[in-house]
VEXZA-723617 format. One line per field, with one value per residue (C-alpha): residue number from 0; residue in one letter; x, y, z. Coordinates in Angstrom, 2 decimals. Example, Ala and Ser with C-alpha at 12.3 -4.5 7.8 and 13.67 -1.06 7.14 Angstrom:
2
num: c(0/1)
residu: c(A/S)
px: c(12.30/13.67)
py: c(-4.50/-1.06)
pz: c(7.80/7.14)
***
This chain:
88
num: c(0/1/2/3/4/5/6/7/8/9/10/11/12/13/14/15/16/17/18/19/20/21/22/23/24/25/26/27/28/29/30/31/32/33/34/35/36/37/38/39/40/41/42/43/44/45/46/47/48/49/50/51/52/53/54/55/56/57/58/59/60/61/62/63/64/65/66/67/68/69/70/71/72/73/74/75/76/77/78/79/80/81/82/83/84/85/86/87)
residu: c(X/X/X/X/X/X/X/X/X/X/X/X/X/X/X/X/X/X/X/X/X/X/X/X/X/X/X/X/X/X/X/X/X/X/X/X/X/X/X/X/X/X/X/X/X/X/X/X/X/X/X/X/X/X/X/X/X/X/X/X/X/X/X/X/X/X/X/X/X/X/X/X/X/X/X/X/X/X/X/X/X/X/X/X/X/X/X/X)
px: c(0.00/1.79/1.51/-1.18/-3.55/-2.50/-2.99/-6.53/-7.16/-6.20/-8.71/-11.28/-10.57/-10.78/-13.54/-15.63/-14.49/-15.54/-18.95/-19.58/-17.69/-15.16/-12.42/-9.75/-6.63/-9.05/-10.29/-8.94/-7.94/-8.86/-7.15/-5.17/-2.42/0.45/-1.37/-4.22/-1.67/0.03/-3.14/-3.69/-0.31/-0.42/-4.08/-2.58/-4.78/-3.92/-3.83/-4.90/-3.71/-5.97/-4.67/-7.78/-7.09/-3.63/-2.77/-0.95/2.03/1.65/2.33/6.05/6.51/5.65/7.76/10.14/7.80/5.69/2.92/0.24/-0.99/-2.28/-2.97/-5.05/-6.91/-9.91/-12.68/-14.84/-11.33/-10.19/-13.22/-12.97/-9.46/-10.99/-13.31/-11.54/-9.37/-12.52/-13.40/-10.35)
py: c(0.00/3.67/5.85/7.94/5.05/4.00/7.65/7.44/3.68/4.91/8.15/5.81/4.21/7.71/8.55/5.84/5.60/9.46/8.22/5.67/6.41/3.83/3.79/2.32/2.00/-0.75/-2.20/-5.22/-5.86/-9.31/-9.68/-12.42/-10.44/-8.13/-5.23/-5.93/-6.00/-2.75/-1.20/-2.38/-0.95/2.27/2.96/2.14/-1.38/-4.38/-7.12/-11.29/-12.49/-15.53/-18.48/-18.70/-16.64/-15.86/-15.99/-18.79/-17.13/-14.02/-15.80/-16.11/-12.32/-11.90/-14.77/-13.06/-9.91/-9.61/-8.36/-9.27/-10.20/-13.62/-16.05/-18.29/-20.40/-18.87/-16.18/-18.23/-18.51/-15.00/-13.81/-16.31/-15.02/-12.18/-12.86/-14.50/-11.84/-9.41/-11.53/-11.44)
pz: c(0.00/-1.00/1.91/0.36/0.14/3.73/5.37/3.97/5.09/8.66/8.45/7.27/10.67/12.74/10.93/11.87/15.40/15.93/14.55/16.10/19.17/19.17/21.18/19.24/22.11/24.12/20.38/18.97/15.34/13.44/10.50/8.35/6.83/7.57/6.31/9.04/11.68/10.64/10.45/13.90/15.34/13.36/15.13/18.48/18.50/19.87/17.13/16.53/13.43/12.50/10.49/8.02/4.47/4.38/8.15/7.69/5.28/7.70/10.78/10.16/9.61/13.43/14.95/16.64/17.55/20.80/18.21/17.29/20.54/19.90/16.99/16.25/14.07/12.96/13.97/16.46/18.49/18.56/20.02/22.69/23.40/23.69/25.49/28.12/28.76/29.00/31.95/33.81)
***
């Protein structure tokens, strides 16, 4: 993504969190890529890669990296991480 494209992704994000009042620094982003977990950092989110789509390939780019912040296999297990955190 060039940076234009990515500074307007991210005020897409703003935008809607203004809106809707969102508060994105105790929201969680789901994604399967690098991209999604950028997006996440860049908005000061705390990120769970999934391994559905292409989690799997992404996975290795965060090995080493204390981000993102859990992953997992697939949807129905990253809102249970969630969730279980939530309760705690």
């Amino acid at each position: 993504m060039r940076p234009s494209e990515e500074s307007r992704a991210l005020a897409c994000f703003f935008e809607a969190a203004k809106i809707y009042g969102i508060d994105l620094a105790n929201s969680v982003m789901i994604g399967d890529g690098i991209a999604d977990m950028e997006a996440a950092q860049s908005l000061i989110m705390d990120g769970i890669l999934v391994r559905t789509g292409k989690g799997s390939e992404s996975e290795s780019h965060f090995i080493k990296s204390e981000f993102p912040i859990a992953v997992v296999d697939n949807l129905e297990k990253a809102v249970n991480w969630i969730l279980s955190k939530d309760s705690k």
